[in-house]
Kinemage of the C-alpha trace (Angstrom):
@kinemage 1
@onewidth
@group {chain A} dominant
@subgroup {mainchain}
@vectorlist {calphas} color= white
{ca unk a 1} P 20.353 7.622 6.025
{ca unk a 2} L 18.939 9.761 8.470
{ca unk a 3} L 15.917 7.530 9.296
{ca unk a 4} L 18.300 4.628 9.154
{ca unk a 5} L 20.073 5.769 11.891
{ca unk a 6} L 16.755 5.842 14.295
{ca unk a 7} L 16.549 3.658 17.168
{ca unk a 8} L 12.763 2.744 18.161
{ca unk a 9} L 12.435 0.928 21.436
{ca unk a 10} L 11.117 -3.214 19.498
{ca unk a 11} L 8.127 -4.387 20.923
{ca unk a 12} L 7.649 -7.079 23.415
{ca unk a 13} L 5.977 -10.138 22.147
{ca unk a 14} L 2.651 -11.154 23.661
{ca unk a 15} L 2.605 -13.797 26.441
{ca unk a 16} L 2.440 -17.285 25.474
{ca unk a 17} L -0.993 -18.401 26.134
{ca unk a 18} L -1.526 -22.441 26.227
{ca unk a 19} L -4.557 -22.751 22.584
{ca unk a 20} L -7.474 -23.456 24.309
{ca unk a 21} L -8.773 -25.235 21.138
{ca unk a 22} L -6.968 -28.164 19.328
{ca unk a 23} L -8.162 -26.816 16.128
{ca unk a 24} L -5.296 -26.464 12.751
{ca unk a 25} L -3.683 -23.159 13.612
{ca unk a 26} L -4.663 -20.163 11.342
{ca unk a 27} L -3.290 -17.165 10.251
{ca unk a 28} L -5.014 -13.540 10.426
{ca unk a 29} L -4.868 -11.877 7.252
{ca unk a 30} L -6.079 -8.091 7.971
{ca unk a 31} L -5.807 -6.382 4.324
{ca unk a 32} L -4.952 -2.435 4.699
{ca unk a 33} L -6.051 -0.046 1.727
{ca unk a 34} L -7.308 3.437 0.734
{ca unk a 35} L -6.390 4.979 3.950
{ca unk a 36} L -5.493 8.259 1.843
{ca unk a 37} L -4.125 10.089 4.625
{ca unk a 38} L -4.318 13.718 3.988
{ca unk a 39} L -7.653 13.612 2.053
{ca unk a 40} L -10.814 16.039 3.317
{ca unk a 41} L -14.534 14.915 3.245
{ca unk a 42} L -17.255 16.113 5.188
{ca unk a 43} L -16.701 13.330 8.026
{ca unk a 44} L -13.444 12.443 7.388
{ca unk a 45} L -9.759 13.860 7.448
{ca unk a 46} L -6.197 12.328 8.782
{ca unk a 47} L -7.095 12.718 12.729
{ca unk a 48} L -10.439 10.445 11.676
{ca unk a 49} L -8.080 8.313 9.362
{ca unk a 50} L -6.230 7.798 12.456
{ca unk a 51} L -8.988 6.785 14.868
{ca unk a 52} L -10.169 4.606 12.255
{ca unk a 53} L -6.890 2.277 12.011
{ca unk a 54} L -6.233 1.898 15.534
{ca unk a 55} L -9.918 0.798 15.830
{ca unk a 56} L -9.278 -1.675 13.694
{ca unk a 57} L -6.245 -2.952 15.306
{ca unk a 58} L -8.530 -2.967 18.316
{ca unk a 59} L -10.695 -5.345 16.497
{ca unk a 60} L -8.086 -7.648 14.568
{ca unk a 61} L -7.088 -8.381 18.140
{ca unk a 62} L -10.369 -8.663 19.416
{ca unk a 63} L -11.556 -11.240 16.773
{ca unk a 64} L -8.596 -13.164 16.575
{ca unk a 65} L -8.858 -14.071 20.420
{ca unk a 66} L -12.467 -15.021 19.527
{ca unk a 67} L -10.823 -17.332 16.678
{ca unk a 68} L -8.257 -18.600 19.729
{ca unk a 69} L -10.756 -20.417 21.747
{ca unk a 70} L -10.918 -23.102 18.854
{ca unk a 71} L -7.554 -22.814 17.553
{ca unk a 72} L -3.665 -20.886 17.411
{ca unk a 73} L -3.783 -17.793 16.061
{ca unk a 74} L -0.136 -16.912 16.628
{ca unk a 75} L 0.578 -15.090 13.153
{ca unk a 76} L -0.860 -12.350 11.444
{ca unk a 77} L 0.345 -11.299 7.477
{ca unk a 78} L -1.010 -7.762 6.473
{ca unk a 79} L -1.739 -7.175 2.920
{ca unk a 80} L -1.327 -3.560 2.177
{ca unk a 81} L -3.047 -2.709 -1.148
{ca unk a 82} L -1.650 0.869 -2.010
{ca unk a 83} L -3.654 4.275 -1.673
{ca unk a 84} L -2.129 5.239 1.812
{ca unk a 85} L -1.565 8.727 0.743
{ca unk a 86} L -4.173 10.933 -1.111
{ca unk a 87} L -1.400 13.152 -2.820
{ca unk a 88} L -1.630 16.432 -3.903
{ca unk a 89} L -1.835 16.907 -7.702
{ca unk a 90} L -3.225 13.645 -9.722
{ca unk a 91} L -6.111 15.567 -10.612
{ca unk a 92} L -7.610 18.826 -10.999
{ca unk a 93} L -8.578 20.819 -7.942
{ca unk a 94} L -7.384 17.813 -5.677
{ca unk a 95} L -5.261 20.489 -3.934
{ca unk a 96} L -8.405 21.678 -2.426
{ca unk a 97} L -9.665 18.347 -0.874
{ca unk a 98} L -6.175 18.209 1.341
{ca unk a 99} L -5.828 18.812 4.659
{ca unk a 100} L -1.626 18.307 4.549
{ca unk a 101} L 0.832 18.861 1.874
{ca unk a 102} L 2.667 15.237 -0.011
{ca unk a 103} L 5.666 16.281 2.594
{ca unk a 104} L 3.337 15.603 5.734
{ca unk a 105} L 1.592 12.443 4.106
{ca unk a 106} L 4.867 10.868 3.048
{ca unk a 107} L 6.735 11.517 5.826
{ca unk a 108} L 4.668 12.138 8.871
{ca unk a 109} L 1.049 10.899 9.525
{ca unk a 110} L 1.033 7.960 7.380
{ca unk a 111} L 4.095 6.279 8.270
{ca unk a 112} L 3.120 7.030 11.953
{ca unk a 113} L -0.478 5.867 11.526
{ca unk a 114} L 0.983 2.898 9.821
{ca unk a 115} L 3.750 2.193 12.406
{ca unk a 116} L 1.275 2.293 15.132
{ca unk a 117} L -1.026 -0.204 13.549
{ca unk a 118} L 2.050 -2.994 13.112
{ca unk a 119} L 3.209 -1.909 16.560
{ca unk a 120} L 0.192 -2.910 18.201
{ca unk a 121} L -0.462 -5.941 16.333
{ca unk a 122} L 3.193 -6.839 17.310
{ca unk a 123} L 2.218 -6.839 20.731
{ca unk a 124} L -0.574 -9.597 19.791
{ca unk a 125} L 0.568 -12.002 17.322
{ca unk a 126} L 4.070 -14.110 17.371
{ca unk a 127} L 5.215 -12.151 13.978
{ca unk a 128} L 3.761 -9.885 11.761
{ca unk a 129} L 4.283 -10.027 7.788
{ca unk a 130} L 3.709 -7.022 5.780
{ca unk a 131} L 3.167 -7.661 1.806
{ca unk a 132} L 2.960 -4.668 -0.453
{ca unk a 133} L 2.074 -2.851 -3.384
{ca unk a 134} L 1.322 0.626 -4.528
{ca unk a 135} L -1.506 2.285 -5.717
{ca unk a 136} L -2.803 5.276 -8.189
{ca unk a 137} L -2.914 8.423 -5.667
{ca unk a 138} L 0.415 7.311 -4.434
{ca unk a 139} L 1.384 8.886 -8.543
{ca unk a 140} L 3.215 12.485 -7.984
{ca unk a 141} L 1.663 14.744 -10.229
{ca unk a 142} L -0.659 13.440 -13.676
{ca unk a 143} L 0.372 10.997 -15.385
{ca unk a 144} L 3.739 10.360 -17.459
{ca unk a 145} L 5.014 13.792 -15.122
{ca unk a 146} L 7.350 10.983 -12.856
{ca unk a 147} L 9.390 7.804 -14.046
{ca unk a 148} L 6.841 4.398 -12.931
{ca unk a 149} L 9.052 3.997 -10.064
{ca unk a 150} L 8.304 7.180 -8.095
{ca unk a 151} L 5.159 6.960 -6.231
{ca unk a 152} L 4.427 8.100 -2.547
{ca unk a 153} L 2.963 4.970 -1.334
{ca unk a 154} L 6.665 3.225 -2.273
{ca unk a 155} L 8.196 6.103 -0.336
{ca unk a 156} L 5.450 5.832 2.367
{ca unk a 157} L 6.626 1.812 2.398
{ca unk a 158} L 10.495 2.089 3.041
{ca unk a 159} L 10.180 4.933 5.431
{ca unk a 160} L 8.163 2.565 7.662
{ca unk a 161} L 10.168 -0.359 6.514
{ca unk a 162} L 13.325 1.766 7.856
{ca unk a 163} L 11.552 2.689 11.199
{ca unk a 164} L 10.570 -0.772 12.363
{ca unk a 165} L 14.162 -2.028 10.922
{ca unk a 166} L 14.899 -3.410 14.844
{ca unk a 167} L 11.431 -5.112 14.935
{ca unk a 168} L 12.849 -8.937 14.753
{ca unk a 169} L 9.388 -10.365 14.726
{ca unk a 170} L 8.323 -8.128 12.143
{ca unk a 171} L 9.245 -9.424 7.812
{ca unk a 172} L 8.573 -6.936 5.895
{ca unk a 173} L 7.749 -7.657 1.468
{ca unk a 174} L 7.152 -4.643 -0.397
{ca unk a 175} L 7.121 -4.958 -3.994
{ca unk a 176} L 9.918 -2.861 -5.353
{ca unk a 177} L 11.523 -3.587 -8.949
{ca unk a 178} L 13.540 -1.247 -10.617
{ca unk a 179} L 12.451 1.425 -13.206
{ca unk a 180} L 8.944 -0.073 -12.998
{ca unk a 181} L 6.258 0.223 -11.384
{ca unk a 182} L 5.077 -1.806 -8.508
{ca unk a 183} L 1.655 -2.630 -8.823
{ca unk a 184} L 1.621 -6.502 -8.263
{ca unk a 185} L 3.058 -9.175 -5.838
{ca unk a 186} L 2.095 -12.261 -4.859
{ca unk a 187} L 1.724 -13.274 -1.095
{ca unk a 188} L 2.557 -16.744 0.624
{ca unk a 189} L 0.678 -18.042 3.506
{ca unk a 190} L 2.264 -21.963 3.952
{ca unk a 191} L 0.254 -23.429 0.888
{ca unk a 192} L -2.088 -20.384 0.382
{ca unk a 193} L -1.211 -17.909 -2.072
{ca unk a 194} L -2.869 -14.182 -3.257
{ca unk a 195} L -2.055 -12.298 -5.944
{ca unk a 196} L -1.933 -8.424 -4.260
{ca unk a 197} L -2.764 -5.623 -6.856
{ca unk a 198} L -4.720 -2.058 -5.980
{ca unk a 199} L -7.299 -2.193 -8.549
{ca unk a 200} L -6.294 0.709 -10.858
{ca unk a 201} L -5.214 -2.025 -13.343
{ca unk a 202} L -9.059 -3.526 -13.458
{ca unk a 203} L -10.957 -1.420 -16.225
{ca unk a 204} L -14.495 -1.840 -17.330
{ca unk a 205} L -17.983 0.095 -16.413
{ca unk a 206} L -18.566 3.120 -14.183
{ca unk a 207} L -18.812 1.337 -10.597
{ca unk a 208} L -16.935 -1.901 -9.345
{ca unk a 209} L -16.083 -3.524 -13.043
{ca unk a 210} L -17.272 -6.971 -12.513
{ca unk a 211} L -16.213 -7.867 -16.127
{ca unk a 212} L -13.076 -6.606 -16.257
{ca unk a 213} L -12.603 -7.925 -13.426
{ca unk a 214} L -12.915 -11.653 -13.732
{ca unk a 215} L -11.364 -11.052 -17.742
{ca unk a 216} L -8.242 -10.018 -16.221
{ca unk a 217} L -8.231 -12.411 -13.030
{ca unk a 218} L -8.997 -15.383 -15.539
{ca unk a 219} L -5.881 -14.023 -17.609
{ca unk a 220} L -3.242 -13.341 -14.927
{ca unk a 221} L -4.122 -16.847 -13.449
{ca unk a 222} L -3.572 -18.667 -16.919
{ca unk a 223} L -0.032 -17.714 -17.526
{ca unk a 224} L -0.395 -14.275 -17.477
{ca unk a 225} L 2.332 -13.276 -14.891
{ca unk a 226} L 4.675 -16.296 -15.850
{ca unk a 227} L 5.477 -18.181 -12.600
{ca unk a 228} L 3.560 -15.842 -10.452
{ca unk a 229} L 0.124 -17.226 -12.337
{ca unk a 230} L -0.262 -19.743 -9.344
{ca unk a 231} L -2.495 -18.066 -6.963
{ca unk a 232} L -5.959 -19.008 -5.141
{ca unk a 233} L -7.277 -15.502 -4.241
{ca unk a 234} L -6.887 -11.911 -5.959
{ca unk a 235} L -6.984 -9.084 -2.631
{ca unk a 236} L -7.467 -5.408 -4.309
{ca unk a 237} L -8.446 -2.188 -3.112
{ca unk a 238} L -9.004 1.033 -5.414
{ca unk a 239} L -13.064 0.467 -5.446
{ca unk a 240} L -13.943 1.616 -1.380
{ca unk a 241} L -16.663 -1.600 -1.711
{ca unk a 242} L -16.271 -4.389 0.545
{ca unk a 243} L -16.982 -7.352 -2.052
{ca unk a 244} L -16.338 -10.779 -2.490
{ca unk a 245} L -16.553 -11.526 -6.091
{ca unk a 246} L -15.904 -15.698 -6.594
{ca unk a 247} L -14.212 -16.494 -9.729
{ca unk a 248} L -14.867 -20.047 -10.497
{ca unk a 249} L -12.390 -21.440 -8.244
{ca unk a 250} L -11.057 -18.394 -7.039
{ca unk a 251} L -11.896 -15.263 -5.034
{ca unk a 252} L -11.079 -11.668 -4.928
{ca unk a 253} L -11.396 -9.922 -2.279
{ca unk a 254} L -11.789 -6.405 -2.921
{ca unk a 255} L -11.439 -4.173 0.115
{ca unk a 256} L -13.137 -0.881 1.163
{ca unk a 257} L -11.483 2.424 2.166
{ca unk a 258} L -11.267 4.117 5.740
{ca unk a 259} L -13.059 7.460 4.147
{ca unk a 260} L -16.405 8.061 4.847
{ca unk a 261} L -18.906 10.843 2.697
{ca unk a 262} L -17.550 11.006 -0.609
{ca unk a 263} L -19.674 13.529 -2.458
{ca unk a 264} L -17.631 12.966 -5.835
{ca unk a 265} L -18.897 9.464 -5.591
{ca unk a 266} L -22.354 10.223 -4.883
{ca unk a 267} L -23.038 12.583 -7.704
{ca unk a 268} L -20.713 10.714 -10.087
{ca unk a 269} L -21.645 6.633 -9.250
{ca unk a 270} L -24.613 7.200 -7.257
{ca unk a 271} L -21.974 5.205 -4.588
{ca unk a 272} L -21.315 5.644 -1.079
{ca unk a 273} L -19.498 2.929 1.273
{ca unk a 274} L -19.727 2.368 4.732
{ca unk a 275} L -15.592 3.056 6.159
{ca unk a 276} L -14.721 -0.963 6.148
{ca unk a 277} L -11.695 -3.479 5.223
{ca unk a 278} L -11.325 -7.083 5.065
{ca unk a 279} L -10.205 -9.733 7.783
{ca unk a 280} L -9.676 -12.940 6.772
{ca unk a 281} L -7.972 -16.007 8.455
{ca unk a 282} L -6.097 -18.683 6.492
{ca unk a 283} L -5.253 -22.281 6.949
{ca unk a 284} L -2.630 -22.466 5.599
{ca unk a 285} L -1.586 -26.395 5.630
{ca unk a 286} L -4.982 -26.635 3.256
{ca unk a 287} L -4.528 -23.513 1.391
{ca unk a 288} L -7.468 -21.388 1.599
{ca unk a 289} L -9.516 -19.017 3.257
{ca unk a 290} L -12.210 -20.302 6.419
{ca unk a 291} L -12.982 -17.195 7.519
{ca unk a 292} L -13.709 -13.394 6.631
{ca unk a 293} L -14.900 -10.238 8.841
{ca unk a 294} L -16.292 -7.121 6.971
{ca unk a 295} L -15.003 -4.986 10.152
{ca unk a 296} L -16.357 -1.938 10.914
{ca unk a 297} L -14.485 1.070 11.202
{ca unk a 298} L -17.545 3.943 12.627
């Protein structure tokens, strides 16, 4: 109620700039995942997360104009793809790899890392969509501890849903059913659509699961989520790879993480990821992807 009741000033739509292209307009589809605010590596901690997001504003922006000079790029839909928060207990020792308790993550640097990402893209594209789902570290405590529906990246989710509330340019889809937990949706971009999981639910080998992967994609898009089985692209994060895996007719896109230096995944996968995420930009009139930026967050 409390956070209902704050007032932040909207912000002012960009000027309206004549296309200078007569290209189909496209839509910019930034996917946002693995921030895991509140997590400690060598390189890496929330003030770094921080830096890291607003760079990457900086460059949505800064690509998208370069997309303008051959067509509109008045829209931009974020996919957020769960793993905001690091959390504080869904592991062992985890509560030494912190550098802020589940209060701070949940209710102060992530929603205002968060906020200040859609803020500034507000102030560059017509309207901003959000679409999203929740991932494993947003869990409170190990597993079967919490009911499916209580998870920090949900809470993370409506507290930024109820601080941009004024924002008229801004929709805002979060996955959300009741007593369960929230770990698929699937997106709409005119006749594009993406089914938006984390990753957690993908099991196979040590390393990205390629198997699993296209076993479960394969199922899901057969009749496997009922009327939601209708989807061109899969967008997942969980795996901190930048990858584009094509399944027959399909992609997913699997998206990397804003952390840099992860020693567990050195010794343990022999892995280490450069901090990246996903841009893409959709027609959507014909349904599918034309472009994609790895983008560089260092």
């Amino acid at each position: 109620d409390s956070l209902a009741g704050v007032a932040i000033q909207p912000v002012k739509p960009p000027r309206r700039l004549k296309p200078k292209g007569d290209g189909p307009e496209e839509v910019s589809v930034p996917l946002l995942s693995d921030l895991q605010t509140g997590k400690i590596t060598p390189d890496y901690n929330t003030g770094v997360c921080r830096e890291r997001v607003m760079r990457y504003a900086e460059k949505i922006v800064r690509i998208a104009n370069v997309q303008r000079a051959d067509h509109p790029v008045r829209h931009c839909v974020v996919p957020m793809l769960g793993d905001m928060v690091e959390g504080v207990d869904i592991f062992p020792g985890q509560q030494w790899l912190i550098d802020s308790t589940l209060y701070r993550q949940v209710f102060e640097s992530t929603p205002g890392i968060i906020v200040d990402f859609l803020r500034y893209l507000l102030a560059n594209f017509d309207t901003v969509t959000v679409e999203a789902v929740q991932g494993n570290h947003g869990r409170i405590g190990r597993k079967g501890m919490f009911g499916p529906e209580d998870n920090s990246d949900r809470m993370v989710y409506r507290v930024i849903q109820l601080m941009l509330q004024d924002e008229t340019r801004l929709t805002y889809n979060m996955a959300d059913p009741v007593g369960e937990r929230a770990w698929y949706k699937r997106a709409e971009i005119g006749n594009y659509k993406a089914l938006l999981i984390h990753g957690d639910q993908i099991r196979g080998s040590m390393g990205f699961p390629w198997y699993g992967l296209g076993k479960k994609v394969h199922s899901w898009g057969s009749g496997g989520l009922g009327a939601d089985s209708d989807f061109q692209d899969v967008m997942m994060g969980h795996y901190h790879s930048l990858a584009r895996v094509p399944l027959n007719h399909r992609s997913a896109w699997a998206n990397g993480s804003t952390e840099s230096t992860n020693t567990f995944a050195a010794e343990t996968l022999a892995a280490q990821s450069r901090p990246t995420q996903w841009l893409l930009f959709v027609d959507p009139a014909a349904g599918r992807v034309t472009a994609s930026y790895g983008v560089e967050l260092t």
